[in-house]
SERO-4910 file (N, C-alpha, C, O; in steps of 0.05 Angstrom, whole numbers):
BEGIN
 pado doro    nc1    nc2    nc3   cac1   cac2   cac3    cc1    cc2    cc3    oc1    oc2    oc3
  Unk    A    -44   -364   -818    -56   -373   -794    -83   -359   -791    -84   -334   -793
  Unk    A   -106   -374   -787   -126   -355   -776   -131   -351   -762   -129   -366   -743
  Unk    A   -145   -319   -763   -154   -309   -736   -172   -322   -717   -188   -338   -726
  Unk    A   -171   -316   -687   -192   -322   -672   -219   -309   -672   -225   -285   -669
  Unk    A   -230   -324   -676   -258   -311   -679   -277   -293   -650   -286   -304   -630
  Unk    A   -277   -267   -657   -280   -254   -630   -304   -249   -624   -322   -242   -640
  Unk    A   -307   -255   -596   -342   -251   -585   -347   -219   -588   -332   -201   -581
  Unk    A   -369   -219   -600   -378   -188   -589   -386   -186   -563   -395   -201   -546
  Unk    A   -379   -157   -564   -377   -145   -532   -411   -135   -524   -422   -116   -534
  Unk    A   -424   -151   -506   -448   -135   -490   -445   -122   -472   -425   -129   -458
  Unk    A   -460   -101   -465   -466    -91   -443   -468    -99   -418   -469    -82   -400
  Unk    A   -470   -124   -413   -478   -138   -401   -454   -155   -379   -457   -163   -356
  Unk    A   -430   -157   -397   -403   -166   -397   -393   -152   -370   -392   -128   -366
  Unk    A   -385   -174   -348   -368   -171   -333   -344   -161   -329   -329   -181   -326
  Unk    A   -334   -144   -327   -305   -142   -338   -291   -134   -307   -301   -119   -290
  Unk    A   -258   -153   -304   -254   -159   -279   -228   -125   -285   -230   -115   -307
  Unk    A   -215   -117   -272   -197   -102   -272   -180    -96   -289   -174    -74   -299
  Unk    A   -168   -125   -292   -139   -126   -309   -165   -126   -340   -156   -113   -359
  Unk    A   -184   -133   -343   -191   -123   -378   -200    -90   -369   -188    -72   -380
  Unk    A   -221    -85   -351   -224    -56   -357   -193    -44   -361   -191    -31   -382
  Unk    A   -172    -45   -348   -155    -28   -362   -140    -41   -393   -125    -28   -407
  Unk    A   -147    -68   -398   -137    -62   -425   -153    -48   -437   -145    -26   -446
  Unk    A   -188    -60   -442   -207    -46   -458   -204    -18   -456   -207     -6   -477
  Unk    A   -198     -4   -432   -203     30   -432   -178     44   -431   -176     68   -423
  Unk    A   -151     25   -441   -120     46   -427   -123     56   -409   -127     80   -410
  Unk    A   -123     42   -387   -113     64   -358    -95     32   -357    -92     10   -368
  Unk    A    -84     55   -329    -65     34   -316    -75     23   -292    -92     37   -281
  Unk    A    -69      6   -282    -90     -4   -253    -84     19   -223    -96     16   -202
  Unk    A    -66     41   -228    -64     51   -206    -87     76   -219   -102     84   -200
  Unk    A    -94     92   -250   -110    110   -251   -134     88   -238   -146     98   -218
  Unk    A   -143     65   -245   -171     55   -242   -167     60   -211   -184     75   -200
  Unk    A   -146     47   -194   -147     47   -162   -160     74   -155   -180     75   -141
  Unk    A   -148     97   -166   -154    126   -163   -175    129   -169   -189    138   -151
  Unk    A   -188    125   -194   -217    135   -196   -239    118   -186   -263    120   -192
  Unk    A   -227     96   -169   -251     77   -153   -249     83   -129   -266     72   -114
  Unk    A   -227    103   -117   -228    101    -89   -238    133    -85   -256    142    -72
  Unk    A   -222    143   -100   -241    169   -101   -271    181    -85   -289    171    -99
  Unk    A   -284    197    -62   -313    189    -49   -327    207    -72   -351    205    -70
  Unk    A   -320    226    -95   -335    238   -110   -330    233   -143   -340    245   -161
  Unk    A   -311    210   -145   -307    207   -178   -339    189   -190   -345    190   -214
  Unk    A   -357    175   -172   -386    171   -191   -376    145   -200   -393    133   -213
  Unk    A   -350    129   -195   -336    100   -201   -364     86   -198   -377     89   -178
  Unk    A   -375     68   -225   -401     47   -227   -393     26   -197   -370     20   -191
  Unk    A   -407     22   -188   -415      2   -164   -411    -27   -175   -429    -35   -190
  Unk    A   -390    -44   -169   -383    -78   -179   -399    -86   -168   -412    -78   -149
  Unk    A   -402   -112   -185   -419   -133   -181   -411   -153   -163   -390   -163   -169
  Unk    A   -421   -163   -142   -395   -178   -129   -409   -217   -148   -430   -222   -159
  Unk    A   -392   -230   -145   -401   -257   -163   -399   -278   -141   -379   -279   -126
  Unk    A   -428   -300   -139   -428   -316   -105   -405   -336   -114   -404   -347   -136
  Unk    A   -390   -339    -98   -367   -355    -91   -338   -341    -97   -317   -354    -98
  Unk    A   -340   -314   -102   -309   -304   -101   -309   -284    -95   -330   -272    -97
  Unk    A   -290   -272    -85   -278   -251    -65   -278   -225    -87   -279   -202    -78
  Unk    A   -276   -228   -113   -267   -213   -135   -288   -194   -142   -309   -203   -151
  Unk    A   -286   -167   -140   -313   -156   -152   -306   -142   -191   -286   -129   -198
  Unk    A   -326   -150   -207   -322   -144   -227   -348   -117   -235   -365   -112   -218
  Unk    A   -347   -106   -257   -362    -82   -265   -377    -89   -292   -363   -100   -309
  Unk    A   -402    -84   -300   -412    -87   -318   -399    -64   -342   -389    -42   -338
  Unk    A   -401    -76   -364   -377    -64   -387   -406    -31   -395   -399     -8   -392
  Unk    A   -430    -37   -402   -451    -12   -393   -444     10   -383   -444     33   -393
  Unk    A   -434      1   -354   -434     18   -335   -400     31   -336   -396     55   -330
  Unk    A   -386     21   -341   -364     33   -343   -362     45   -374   -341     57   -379
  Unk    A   -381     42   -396   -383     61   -420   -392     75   -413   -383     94   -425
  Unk    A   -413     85   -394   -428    108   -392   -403    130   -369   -396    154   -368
  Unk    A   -397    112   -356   -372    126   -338   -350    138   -352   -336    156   -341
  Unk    A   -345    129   -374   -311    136   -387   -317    160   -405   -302    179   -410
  Unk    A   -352    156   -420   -358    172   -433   -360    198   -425   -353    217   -440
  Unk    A   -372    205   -389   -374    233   -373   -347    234   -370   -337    256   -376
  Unk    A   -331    216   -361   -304    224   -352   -277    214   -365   -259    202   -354
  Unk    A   -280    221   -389   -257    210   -408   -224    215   -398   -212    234   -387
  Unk    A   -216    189   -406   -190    177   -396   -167    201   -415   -172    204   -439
  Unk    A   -145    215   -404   -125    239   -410   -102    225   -406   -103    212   -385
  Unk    A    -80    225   -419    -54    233   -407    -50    247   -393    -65    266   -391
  Unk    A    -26    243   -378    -18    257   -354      6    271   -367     22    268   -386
  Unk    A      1    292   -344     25    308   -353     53    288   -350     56    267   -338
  Unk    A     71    305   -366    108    288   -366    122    299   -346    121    324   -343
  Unk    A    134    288   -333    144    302   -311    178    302   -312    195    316   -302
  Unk    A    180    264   -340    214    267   -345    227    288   -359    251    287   -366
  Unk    A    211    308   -363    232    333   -380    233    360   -367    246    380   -373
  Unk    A    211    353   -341    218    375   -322    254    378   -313    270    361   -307
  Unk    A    257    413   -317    285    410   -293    279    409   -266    259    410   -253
  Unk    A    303    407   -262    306    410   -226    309    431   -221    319    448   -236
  Unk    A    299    437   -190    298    458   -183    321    459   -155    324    480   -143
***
């Protein structure tokens, strides 16, 4: 079967939520966190005329992930109880 032939990625590229967290592994509740955040520096969306949806230039969220790179979280299933 062949492959789909893939667009390269610009800077330029809109990217709505559900791709920033595939492109960058977070999950949509870290992105909720580091957009609502009043001191995390979260890039400013673009809003697009005729929809309610705001998306982020793919640029602006490389230069963001790069100062503030994405970590695992600590495990909390192998903590005991106290």
């Amino acid at each position: 079967m062949p492959e789909e032939p893939t667009t390269p990625k610009s800077g330029d590229d809109l990217l709505s939520i559900a791709q920033i967290c595939a492109d960058y592994g977070i999950t949509r509740q870290t992105l909720h966190d580091r957009r609502t955040a009043p001191d995390s520096g979260f890039p400013e969306g673009v809003g697009q005329p005729g929809s309610t949806r705001v998306k982020w230039r793919r640029r602006d969220l490389d230069t963001y992930f790069a100062a503030h790179p994405v970590s695992p979280g600590r495990r909390t299933d192998l903590q005991r109880g106290e």
